[in-house]
N, C-alpha and C positions, 0 to 999 in steps of 0.2 A: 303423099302417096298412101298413107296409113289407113287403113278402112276395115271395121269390122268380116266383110269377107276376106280382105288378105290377112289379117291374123288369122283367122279361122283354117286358112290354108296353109297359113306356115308351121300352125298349130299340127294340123294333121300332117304335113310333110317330117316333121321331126318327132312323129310318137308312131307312125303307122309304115313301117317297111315295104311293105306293097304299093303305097300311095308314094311315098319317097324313091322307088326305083319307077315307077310309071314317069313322073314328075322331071327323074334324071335324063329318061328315055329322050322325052320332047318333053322339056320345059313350056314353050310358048302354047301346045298342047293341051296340056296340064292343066295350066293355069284359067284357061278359054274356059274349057271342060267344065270347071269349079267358078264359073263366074266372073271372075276377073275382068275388069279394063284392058284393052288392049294394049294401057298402056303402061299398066301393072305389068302382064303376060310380059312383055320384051322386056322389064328391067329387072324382071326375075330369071331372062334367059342370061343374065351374065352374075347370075348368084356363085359366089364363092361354094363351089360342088366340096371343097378338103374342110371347110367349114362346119359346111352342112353334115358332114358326115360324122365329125368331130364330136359337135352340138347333138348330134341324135344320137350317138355314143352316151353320150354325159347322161342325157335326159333319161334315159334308158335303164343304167345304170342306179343313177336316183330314185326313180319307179322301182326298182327290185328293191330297192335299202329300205325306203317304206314302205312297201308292202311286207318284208320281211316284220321290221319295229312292227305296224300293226296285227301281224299274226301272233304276237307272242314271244316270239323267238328272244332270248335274251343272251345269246353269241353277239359278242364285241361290244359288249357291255359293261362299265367300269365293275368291279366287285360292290360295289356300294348300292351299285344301282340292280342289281342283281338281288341283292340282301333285300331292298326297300319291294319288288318287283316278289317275290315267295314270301316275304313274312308281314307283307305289309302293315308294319309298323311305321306309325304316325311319325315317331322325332325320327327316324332315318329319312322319311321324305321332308322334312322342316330342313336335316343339316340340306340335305340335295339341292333345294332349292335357294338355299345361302350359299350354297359354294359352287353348283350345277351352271 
């Protein structure tokens, strides 16, 4: 059942809130809409909905952590890694990488 348009839609069902409650709306819908088999469409109409909501929670979530990490930000950062991150000194990132 696996096919580059159905990842690609289960992809966008669990990163895009708009696309995920249209999706909830009419699943079989949804699914048509975005290309799908029809035979895809109907085995997506009995997708685990507390799941799915779960999983885009998570995915969500981990999108903000890194994008945080990659702005800079150095909150919830061990001290070590903080020290290596402002004074960028070589042996603090050597031990980090031995012990990290």
């Amino acid at each position: 059942m696996s096919s580059p348009a159905l990842e690609r839609f289960l992809a966008r069902i669990y990163v895009d809130a708009a696309a995920r409650e249209r999706f909830l709306a009419a699943p079989f819908e949804a699914a048509r809409e975005a290309g799908l088999t029809e035979e895809q469409s109907r085995s997506l109409e009995a997708i685990d909905r507390t799941g799915l909501m779960m999983a885009a929670r998570s995915y969500s979530r981990k999108r903000s952590a890194k994008a945080a990490r990659r702005s800079g930000w150095t909150e919830g950062l061990s001290p070590w890694r903080r020290i290596a991150r402002a004074d960028g000194v070589a042996w603090v990132r050597a031990i980090l990488r031995m012990f990290g």
